[in-house]
C-alpha positions as MATLAB code, in Angstrom:
seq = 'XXXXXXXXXXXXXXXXXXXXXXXXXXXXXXXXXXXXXXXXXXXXXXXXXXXXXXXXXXXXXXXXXXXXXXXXXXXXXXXXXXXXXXXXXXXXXXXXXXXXXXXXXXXXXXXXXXXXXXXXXXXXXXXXXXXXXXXXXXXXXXXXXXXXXXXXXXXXXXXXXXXXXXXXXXXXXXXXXXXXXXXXXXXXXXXXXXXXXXXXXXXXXXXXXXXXXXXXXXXXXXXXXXXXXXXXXXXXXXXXXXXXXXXXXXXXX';
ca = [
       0.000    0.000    0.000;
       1.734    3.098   -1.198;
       0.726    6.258    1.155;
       2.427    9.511    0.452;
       1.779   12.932    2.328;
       2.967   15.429   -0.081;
       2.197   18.889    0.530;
       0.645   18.141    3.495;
       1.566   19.472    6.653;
       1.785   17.717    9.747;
       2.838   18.032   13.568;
       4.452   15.953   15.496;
       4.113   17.281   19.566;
       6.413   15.248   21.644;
       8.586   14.260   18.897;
      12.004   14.237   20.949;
      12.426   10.897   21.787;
      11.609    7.175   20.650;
       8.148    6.822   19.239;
       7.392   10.607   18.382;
      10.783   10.730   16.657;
       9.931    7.412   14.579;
       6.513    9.251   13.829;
       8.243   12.252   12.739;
      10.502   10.581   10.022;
       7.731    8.754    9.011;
       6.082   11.331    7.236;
       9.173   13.445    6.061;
       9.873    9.656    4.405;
       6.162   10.071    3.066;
       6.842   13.349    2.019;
       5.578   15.708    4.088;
       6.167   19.115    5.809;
       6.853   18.420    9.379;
       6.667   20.317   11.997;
       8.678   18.530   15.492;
       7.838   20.202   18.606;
       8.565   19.095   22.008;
       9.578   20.842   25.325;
      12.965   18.872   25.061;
      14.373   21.330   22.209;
      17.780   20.341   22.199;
      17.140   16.595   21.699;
      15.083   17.685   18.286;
      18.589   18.500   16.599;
      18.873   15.400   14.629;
      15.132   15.445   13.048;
      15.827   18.784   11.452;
      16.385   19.826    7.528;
      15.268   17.728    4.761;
      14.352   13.621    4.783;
      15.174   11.156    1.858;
      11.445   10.589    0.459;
      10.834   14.427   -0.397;
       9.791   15.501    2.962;
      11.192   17.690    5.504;
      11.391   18.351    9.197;
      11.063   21.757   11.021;
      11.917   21.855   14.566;
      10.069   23.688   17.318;
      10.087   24.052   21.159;
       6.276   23.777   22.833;
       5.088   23.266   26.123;
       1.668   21.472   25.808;
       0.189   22.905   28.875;
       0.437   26.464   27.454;
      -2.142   27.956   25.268;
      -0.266   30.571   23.812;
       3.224   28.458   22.954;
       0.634   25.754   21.080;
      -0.509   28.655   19.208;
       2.795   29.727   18.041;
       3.450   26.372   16.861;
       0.355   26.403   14.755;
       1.045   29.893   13.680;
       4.210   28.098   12.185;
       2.576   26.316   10.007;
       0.332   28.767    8.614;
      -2.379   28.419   10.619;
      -3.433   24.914    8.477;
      -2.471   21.837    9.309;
      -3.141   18.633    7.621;
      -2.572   15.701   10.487;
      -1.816   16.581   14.520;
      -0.322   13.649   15.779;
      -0.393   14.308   19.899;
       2.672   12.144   21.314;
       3.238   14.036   24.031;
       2.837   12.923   27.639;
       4.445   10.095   29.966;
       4.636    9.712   33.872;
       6.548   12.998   34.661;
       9.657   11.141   36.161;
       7.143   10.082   38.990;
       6.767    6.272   40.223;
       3.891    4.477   41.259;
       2.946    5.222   45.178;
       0.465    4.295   47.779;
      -2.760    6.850   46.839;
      -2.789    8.260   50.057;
       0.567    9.255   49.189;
       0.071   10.686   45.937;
      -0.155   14.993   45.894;
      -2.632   17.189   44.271;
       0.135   18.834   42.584;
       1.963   15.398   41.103;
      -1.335   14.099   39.906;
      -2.510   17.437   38.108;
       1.006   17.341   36.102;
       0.461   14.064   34.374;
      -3.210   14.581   33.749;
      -1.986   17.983   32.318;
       1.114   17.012   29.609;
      -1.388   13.698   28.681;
      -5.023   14.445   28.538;
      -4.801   18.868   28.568;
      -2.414   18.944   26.181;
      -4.125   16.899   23.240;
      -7.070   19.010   24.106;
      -5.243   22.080   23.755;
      -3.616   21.054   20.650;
      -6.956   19.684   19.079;
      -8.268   22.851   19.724;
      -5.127   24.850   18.341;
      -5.489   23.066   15.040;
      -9.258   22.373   14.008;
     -10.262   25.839   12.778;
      -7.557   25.640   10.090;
      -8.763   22.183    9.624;
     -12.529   23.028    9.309;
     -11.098   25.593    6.862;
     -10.068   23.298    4.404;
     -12.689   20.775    4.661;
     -10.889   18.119    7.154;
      -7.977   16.428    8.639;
      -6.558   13.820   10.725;
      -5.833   14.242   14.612;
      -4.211   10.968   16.165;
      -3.290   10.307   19.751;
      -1.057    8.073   21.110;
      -2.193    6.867   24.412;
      -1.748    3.443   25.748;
      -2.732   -0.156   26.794;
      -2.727    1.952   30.282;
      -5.740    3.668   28.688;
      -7.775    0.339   28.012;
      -6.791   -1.622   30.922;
      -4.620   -0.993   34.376;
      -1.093    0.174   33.833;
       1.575   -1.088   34.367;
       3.497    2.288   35.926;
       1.082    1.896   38.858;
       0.710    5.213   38.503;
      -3.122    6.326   38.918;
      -2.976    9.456   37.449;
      -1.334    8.225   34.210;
      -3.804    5.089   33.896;
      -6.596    8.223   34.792;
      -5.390   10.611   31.904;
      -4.924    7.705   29.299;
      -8.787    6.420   30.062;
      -9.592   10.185   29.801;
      -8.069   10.757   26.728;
      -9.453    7.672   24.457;
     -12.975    9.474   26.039;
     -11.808   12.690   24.588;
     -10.953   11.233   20.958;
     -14.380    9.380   21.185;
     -15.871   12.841   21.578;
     -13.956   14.576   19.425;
     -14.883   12.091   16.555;
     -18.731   12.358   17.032;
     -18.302   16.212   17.090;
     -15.771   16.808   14.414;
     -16.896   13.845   11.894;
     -19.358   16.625    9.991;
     -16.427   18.424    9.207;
     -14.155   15.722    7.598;
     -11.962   15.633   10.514;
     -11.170   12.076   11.977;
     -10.465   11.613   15.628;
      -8.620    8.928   16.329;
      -6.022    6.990   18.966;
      -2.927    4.385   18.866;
      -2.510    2.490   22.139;
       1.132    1.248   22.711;
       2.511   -1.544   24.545;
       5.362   -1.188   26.803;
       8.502    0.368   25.488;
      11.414    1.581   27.082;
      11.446    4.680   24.716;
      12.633    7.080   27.389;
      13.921    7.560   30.738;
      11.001    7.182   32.710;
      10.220    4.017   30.979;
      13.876    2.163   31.039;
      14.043    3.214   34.920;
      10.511    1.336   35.120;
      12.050   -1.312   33.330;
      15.186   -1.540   35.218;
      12.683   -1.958   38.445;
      11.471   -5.572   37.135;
      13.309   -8.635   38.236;
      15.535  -10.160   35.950;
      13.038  -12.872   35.909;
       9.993  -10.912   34.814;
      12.328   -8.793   32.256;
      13.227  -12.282   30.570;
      10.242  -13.420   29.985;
       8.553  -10.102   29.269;
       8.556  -11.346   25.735;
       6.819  -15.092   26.059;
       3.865  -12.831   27.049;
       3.382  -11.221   24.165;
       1.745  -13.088   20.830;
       4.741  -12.035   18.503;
       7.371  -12.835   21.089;
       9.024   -9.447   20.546;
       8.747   -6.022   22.606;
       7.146   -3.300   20.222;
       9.346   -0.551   18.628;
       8.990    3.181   17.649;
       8.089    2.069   14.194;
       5.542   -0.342   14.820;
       3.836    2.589   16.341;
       4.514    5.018   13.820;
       3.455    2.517   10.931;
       0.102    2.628   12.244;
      -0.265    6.361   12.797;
       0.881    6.709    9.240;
      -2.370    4.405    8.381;
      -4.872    6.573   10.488;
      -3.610    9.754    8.991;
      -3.804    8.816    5.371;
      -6.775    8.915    2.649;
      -6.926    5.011    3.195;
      -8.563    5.573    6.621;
     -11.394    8.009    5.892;
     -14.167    6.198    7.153;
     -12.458    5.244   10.457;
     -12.911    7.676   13.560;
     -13.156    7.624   17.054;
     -11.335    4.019   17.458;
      -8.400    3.230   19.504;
      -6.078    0.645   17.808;
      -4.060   -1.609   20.539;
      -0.661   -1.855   18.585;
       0.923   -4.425   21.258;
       1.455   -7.198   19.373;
      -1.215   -9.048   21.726;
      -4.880   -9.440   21.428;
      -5.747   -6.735   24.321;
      -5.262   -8.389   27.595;
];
């Protein structure tokens, strides 16, 4: 199946690390006009300047709790943008404690970068959208979002849930106006920090074996993920909205 994105402009918010940077090349090696953003500016270095498939890759700092810094990154891109892909999120560099234990503060901050932020960026982008008669918005949220989490961490299992209800929304409200609203759930990857330090806390034991658990005896990487974004953003999926596609490598469990 050949899918191409020329001309087409698309951004990428979270793109520094692992799966958002897979996502990011993804469509410069489709051919389009990328726009990178993340909070972690410096790590965007190697994503910018031209791809080999026609495309290129702008880089951008953004904070996704911040109204104003989303809207200079749409401003960036003209105002019109073809495909948001919201990567953006993670646990914060918090572990999993007791609930009685957990603050106000530290559960407001994942909730925030996770479930605000894609709603900030959906509504950054959609006017330009319902401009030009549509467009793709894709989250990536996780098996954490369709079942418990693995973190332990209830305000990241809370924000995921939250934010498969918000593309189910979305869809129903935004479907009139050619826009489709849709999410890719993630196994477990150690695609940053936070994630190899919650891999490091397994046993050897349970690390070993982490793979006999899943169906295609292999953990997931960044471009299994970004394969299926790719899918969801192009022509090929117009008639699918408001899903949320498990890539795992499982049947959901």
């Amino acid at each position: 199946m050949l899918i191409r994105f020329d001309g087409r402009k698309v951004i990428v918010a979270g793109a520094a690390r692992g799966i958002g940077q897979a996502i990011a090349r993804s469509f410069a090696a489709d051919g389009a006009e990328v726009l990178a953003c993340d909070l972690l500016v410096d790590a965007l270095g190697p994503l910018q300047g031209t791809v080999g498939g026609g495309g290129s890759i702008q880089t951008l700092s953004v904070d996704v709790t911040d109204e104003a810094s989303i809207g200079r990154v749409v401003a960036e891109a003209g105002g019109q943008v073809d495909v948001l892909v919201y990567v953006a999120g993670g646990v914060r560099g918090q572990g999993p404690k007791p609930l009685e234990e957990v603050s106000p503060e530290d559960f407001d901050d994942v909730v925030d970068v996770n479930l605000k932020g894609a709603f900030l960026f959906a509504k950054a982008v959609v006017p330009g959208m319902k401009a030009k008669g549509g467009g793709r918005i894709i989250t990536i949220s996780s098996r954490a979002g369709l079942a418990t989490s693995l973190t332990g961490i209830q305000s990241y299992a809370a924000a995921k849930h939250g934010q498969i209800g918000l593309v189910k929304q979305l869809a129903q409200e935004l479907g009139p106006s050619g826009i489709t609203v849709n999410s890719v759930a993630p196994g477990f990857m150690t695609t940053s920090p936070d994630y190899e330090r919650q891999w490091n806390s397994y046993t050897p034991e349970f690390r070993a074996n982490f793979a006999d658990r899943i169906a295609m005896r292999r953990m997931g990487r960044p471009e299994d993920i970004a394969d299926a974004v790719i899918f969801l953003a192009s022509d090929r999926a117009s008639w699918i909205t408001g899903q949320t596609l498990p890539v795992i490598g499982s049947p959901l469990f």
